[in-house]
N, C-alpha and C positions, 0 to 999 in steps of 0.2 A: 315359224308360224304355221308349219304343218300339220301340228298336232293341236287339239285342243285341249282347253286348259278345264280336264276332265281328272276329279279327285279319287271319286271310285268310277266303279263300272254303273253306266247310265245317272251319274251322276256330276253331267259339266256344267261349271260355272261359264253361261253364253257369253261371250265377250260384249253384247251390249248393252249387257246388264252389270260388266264387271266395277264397273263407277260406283254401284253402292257400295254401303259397309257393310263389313260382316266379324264375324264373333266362332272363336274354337275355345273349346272349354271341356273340362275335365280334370280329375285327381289325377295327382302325381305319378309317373309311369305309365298311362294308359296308353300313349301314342301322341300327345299333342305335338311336339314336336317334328316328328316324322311325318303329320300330315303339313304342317306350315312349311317344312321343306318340300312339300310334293306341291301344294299351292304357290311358292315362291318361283321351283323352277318353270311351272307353267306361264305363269307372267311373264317371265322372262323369255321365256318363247315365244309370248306375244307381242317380244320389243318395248316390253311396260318395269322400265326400272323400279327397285321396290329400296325402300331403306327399314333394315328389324334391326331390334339389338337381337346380341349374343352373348347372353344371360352364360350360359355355362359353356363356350367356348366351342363346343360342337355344331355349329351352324358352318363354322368354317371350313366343313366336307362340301359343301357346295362349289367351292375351286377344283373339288378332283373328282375324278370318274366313279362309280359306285360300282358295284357289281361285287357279287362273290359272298352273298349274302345268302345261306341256306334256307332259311327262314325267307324271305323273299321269293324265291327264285319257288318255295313251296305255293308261297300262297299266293303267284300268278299260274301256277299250273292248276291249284284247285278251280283257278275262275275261268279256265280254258284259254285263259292269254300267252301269248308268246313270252320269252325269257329278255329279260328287260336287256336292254341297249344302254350301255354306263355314257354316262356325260357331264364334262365339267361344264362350269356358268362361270361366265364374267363376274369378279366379287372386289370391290375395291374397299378396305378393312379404315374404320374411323375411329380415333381415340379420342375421348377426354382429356387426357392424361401424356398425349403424345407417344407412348411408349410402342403402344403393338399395331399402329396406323398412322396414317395421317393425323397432324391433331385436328380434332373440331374448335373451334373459336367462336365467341358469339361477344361484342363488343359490350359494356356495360348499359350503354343508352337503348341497342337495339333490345337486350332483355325486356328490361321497364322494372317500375316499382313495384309493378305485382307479383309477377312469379318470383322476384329478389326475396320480396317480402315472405312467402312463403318459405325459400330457401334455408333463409337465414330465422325461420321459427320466430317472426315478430310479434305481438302482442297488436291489436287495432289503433291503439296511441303511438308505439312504435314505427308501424306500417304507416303513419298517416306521417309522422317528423320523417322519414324516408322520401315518401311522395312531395314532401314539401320540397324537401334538398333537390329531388331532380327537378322541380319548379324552377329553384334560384340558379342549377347550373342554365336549365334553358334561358332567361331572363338576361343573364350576366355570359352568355358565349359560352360555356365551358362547356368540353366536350369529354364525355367518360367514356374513356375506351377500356380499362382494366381495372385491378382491385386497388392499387395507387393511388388510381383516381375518383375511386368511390371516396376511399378513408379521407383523403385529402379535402372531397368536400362535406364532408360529414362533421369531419374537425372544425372546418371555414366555420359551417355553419353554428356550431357548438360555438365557437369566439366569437359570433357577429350574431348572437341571439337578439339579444338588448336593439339592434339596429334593424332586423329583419320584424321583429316582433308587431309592428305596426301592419306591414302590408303583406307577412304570410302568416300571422299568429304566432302563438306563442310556443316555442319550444325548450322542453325541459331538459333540464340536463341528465339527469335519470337518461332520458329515450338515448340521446345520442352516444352517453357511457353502451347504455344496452346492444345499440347497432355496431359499436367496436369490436365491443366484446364477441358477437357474433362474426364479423369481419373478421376478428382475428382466429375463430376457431374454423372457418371459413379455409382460411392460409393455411392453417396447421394440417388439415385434411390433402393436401397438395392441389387442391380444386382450382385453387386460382387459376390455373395454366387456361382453365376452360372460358376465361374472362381475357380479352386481347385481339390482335391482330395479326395476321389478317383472318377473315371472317371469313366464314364459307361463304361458297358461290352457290345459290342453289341451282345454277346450269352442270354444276360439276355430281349431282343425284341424281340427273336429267340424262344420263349416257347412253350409248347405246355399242356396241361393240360392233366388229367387221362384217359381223354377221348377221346383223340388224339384232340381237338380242339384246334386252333389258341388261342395265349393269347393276349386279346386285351390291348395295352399298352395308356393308356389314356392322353395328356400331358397337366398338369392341365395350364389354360390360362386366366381366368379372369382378372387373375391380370396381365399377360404377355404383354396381347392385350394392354394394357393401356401403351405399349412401345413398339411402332408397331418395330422401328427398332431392339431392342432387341429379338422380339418374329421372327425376318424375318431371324435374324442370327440365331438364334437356329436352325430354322429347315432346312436353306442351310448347318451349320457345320454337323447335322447329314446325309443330303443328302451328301456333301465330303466324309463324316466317313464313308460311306456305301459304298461308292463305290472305296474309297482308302484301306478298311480292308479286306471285301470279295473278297472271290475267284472267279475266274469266271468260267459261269456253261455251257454257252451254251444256250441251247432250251429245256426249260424244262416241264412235263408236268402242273405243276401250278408253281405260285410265291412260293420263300421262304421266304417273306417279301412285306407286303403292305405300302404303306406310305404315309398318305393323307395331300394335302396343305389347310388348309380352312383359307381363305379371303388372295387365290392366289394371289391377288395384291400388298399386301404389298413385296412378295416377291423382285418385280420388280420393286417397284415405289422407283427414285433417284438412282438406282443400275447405277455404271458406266459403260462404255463399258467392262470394262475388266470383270468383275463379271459376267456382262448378259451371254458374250463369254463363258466363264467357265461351267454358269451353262447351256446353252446349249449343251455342248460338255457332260457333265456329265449326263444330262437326256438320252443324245442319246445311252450311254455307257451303264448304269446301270441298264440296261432288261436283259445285258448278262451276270450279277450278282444274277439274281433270285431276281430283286429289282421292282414292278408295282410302279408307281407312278399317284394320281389321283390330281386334282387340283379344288378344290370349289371357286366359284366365283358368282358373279351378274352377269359381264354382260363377255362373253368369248374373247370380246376384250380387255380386262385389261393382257392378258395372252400374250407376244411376238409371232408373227407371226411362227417366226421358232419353237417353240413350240407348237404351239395351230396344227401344222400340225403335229405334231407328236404323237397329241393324239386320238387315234383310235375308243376308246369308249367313246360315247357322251349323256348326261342325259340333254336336254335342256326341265326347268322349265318356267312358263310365263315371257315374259321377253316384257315390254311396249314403245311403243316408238312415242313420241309427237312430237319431236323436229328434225329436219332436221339432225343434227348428229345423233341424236335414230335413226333415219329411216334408214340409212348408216349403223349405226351398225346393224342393222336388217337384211338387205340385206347381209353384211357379215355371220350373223349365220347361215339367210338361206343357204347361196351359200355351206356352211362348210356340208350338209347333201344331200345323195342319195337319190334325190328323189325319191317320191313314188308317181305311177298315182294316180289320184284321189283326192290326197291329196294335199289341197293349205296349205302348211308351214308359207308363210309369216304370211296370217291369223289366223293359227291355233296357231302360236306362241305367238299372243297377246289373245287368248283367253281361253288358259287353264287354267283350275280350280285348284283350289290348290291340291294338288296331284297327277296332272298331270303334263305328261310330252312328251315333242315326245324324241321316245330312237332311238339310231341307237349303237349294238355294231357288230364286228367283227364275222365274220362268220369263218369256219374253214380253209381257206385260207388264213383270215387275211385281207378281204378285206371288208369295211364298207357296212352292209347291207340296205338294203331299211327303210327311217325312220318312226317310228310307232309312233301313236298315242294312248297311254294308259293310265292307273290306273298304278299308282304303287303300289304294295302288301305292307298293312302294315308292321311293324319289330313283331317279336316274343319276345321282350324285350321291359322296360318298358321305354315308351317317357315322357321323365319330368327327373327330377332330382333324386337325394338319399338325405336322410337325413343324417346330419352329423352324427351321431350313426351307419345307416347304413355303411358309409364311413369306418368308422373309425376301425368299426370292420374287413372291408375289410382289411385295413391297417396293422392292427395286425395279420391276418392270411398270410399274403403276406410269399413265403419260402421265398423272399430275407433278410426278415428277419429285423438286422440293418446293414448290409452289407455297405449301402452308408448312414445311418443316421448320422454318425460321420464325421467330417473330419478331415482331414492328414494335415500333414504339417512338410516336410521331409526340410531337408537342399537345398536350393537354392539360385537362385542368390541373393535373398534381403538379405539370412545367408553370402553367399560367399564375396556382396560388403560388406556390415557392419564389413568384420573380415578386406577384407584390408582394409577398411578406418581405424579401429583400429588399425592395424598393421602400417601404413603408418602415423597415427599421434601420435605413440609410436615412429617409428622414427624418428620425425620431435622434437618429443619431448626428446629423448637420444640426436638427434646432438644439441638439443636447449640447453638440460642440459649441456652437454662438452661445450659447445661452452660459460655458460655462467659462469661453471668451470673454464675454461680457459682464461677468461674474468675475473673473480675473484682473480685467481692465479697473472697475468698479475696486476691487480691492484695491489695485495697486496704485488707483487716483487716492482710494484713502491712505493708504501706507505715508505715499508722495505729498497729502497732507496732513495728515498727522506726523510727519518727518520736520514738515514746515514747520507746524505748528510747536514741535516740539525744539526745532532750531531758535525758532521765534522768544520762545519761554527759556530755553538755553543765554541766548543774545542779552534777553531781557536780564538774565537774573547776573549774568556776567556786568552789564552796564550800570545793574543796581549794587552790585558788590564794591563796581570800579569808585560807584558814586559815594559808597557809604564810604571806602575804605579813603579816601579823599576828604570825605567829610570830617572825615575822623583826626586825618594830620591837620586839616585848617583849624577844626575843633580842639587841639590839643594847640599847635602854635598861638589859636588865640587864646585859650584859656590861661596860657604863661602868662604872656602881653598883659593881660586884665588884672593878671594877679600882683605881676608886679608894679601895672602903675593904679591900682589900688592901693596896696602896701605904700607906694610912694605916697601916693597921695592922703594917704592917711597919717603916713608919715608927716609929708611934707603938710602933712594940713597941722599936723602935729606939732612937726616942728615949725611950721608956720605959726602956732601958736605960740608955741614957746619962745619965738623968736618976739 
């Protein structure tokens, strides 16, 4: 905290001004990077933890001492400054992906249906059968901690349409084929790992090292950037998280938290109205949570209007412009700085040298100062990357330890629906069993009569054979009988006559 968190020469960011936001901008190679390392370890000097990604891997010289830079070591001697003093920073590395940090985790339910929505590229009818599902887990206890148990009740809801359809509307089956489908290209990307438990702590952004310095929280992105909308959600969920968890401070003398946007644009490009609304309402808010927020970009138009005026501290890099929209946008950057006699802006814009930059921050009223033309002071940490070994052993002295290396996986909705679906086709299977018990029984009373019956008409036709075949001998014995005292008797009537 001895030094201040000074970017060029006569050009410090006051520390009780450091709570606003601010914006470094500029074409590819001019120095953007090299100044967000020199602004990064300044806060951290001030004990003011910062969380950036690291886009292209080189942020993570900030763990080792710098120095040895020719180029450097030139251009503090042309400013009459002594020859820099190399110095590592407190840097604890955050993954996605689990692979090159800590992993980061953010539960399903603490995301929400909107940034998902965005995620997973839903259409307004889609996004809306989404926000319904998180409706019925809220309503019905289910609790979505990973991708599991998104799919899980996405499914519910797809089979229990016809039943939900009265008290959350109607949903088609189209949407929910749709949100699968995205779900499952979701997995295939290996994203899911970023959906689970356990969650970050936002006390563990909050550090501060032996030395009272900021701990810089690195969030590893090589591999992120390669999913710009993935890597866009990540860092709006922690900007929500930051400002739906802490407390609010007021006016404080510095930040309690730094949080830098780098390649701002993706934040914004395809964000629907309702998201942009949000996150503007939320930048406005969250200064009076002890939250700066800075935003890296190329050119400072990719940043929405209503923001780009809200950010007070301004780092513009060379920034070229050929083309009749360039030029427009040039005139916009210009117009965005207090002038300063003397100095032509438009011009000096297209012709700064690479680490250079015109600065304008905030003065102790808060109100943008006259903009300068400088050097930016090298960083005191080393520009370029770590070696994996290096890395690695950072990794392993980390105090978080294995804190979030493992992950959880508590009972939830994917456990919840799977038991009633078992329970409910254990019933389906008792009434099926009774039913075909009963079905069994029911035959085998007919079988048992129609057995009878058929005993019955057996008996019968036995007693009527026994009766005919009987009928038949007395029918024959008498018929003798008759014949011969007929015969006699005709005889005898005969011979009775003749007698």
């Amino acid at each position: 905290m001895t030094e201040p968190l000074l970017v060029a020469p006569d050009c410090p960011i006051l520390p009780g001004m450091a709570c606003r936001h601010g914006l470094i901008a500029g074409a590819t190679g001019t120095g953007k990077t090299v100044t967000l390392q020199r602004i990064v370890e300044g806060f951290s000097r001030l004990g003011v933890p910062v969380l950036l990604a690291d886009i292209k891997g080189d942020l993570g010289g900030l763990a080792a001492a710098g120095g040895g830079r020719p180029g450097f070591e030139e251009r503090l001697a042309a400013l009459g400054l002594p020859p820099l003093v190399p110095e590592a920073f407190p840097v604890e590395f955050w993954d996605v992906f689990g692979a090159g940090g800590q992993p980061l985790r953010v539960t399903v339910s603490d995301l929400g249906p909107l940034l998902l929505a965005r995620l997973l590229e839903l259409n307004d009818t889609q996004a809306g059968v989404l926000s319904l599902a998180f409706k019925v887990a809220d309503d019905q206890g289910l609790l979505l901690l990973d991708l599991k148990d998104l799919r899980a009740l996405i499914r519910h809801v797809g089979e229990n349409a016809r039943h939900l359809q009265l008290e959350y509307g109607s949903v088609a089956a189209a949407s929910v084929g749709a949100i699968q489908r995205a779900l499952l290209r979701f997995e295939e990307q290996g994203a899911e790992r970023f959906l689970g438990e356990p969650g970050l702590d936002l006390a563990d952004l909050l550090r501060r090292d032996g030395q009272g310095r900021g701990v810089v929280n690195l969030l590893v992105a090589e591999r992120l950037i390669q999913a710009p909308k993935l890597y866009a959600m990540v860092l709006l969920w922690l900007l929500s998280e930051l400002h739906e968890r802490l407390p609010e401070r007021g006016e404080l003398a510095q930040p309690e938290l730094v949080l830098v946007f780098d390649e701002a644009h993706l934040l914004f490009d395809g964000a629907p109205p309702a998201l942009l609304e949000r996150i503007e309402q939320v930048v406005r808010l969250i200064r009076s949570k002890g939250v700066s927020l800075w935003f890296c970009t190329q050119n400072p138009m990719d940043i929405p209007p209503k923001l780009l005026g809200q950010l007070g501290h301004r780092v513009q890099h060379a920034l070229r412009a050929y083309t009749p929209a360039e030029r427009k946008q040039l005139k916009a950057v210009v117009e965005g700085f207090r002038p300063t006699p003397g100095l032509d802006v438009a011009a000096a814009v297209g012709e700064l040298a690479v680490g250079e930059a015109l600065i304008s921050f905030l003065d102790g009223q808060g109100v943008p100062q006259p903009v300068r033309r400088a050097l930016v002071l090298p960083p005191a940490s080393r520009v370029g990357t770590l070696t994996e070994g290096e890395r690695q052993v950072l990794l392993q002295a980390s105090p978080l330890g294995t804190r979030y290396r493992e992950a959880q996986d508590r009972e939830s909705a994917y456990e919840l629906l799977q038991r009633r679906a078992e329970e409910s086709a254990a019933e389906i299977a008792e009434r099926e069993a009774g039913r075909r018990a009963a079905s069994a029984a029911e035959k085998q009373a007919a079988r048992q009569q129609n057995e009878a019956l058929r005993e019955a008409a057996r008996e019968k036709r036995e007693r009527d054979r026994l009766l005919l075949s009987v009928a038949g001998e007395v029918g024959q014995a008498l018929g003798g009988r008759s014949g011969r005292s007929l015969a006699r008797g005709v005889l005898g009537g005969l011979l009775g006559r003749s007698r």
